[in-house]
C-alpha positions in Angstrom: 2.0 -4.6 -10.7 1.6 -8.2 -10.9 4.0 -9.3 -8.4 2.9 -11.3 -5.7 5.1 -11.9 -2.2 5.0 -15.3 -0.5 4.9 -15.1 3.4 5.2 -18.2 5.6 3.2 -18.9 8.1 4.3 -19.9 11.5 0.6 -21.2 12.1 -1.3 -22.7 9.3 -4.7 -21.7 8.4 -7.6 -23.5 6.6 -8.7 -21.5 3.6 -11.2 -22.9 1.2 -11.2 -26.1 3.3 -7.4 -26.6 2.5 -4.7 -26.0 5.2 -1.7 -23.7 4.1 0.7 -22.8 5.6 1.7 -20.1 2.9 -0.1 -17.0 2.0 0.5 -14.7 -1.5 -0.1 -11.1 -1.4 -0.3 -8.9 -3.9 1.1 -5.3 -4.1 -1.3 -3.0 -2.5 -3.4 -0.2 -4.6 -5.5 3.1 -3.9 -8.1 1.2 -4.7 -7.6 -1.4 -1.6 -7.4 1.4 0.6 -10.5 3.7 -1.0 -12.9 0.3 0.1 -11.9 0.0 3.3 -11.6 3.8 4.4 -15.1 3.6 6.1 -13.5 1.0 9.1 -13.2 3.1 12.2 -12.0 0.2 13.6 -7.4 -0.3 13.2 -7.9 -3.9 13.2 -10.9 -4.4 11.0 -9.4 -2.4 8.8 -6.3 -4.4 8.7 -8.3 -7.7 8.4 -10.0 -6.0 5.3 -7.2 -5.0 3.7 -4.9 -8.6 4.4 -8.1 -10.2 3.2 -7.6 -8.2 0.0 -4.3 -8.5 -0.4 -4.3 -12.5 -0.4 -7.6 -13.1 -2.0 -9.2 -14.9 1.2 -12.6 -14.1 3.1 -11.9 -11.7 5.9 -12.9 -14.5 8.3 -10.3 -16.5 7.2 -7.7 -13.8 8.1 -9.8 -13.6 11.6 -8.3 -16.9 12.1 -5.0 -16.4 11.7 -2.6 -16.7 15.1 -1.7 -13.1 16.2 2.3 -13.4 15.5 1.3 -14.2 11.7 -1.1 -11.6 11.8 1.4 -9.0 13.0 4.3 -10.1 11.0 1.9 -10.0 7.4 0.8 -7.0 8.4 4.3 -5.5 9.1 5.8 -6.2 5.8 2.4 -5.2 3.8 2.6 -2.1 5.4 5.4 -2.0 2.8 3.4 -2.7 -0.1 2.4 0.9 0.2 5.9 2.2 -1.3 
């Protein structure tokens, strides 16, 4: 359950004061989806889970450009099989 998926950024971000252009997600769990089941909101929600997923502040993810954003979320989507 350990295994973690590199995805490339088209778009580097600045997390922790670094800039990367790499982010590493881990495999998503109930338990990622039990804390963000109160968010009415699509896109919070997403930005909650992504946050989760690679360990960075949900504002961090807010920064991300929209085509990273889309294509993370596209593939973690597939974390859930």
């Amino acid at each position: 359950m350990s295994k973690k998926e590199a995805f490339k950024l088209q778009y580097p971000i600045e997390v922790d004061g670094i800039e990367t252009d790499t982010l590493h997600l881990r495999r998503m769990t109930v338990a990622d989806l039990e804390a963000v089941e109160h968010e009415k909101n699509e896109l919070k929600r997403g930005t909650a889970i992504l946050a989760r997923l690679a360990n960075i502040p949900p504002a961090v993810v807010s920064t991300m450009d929209v085509a990273d954003f889309e294509k993370i979320s596209e593939k973690a989507a597939g974390f859930l099989v």
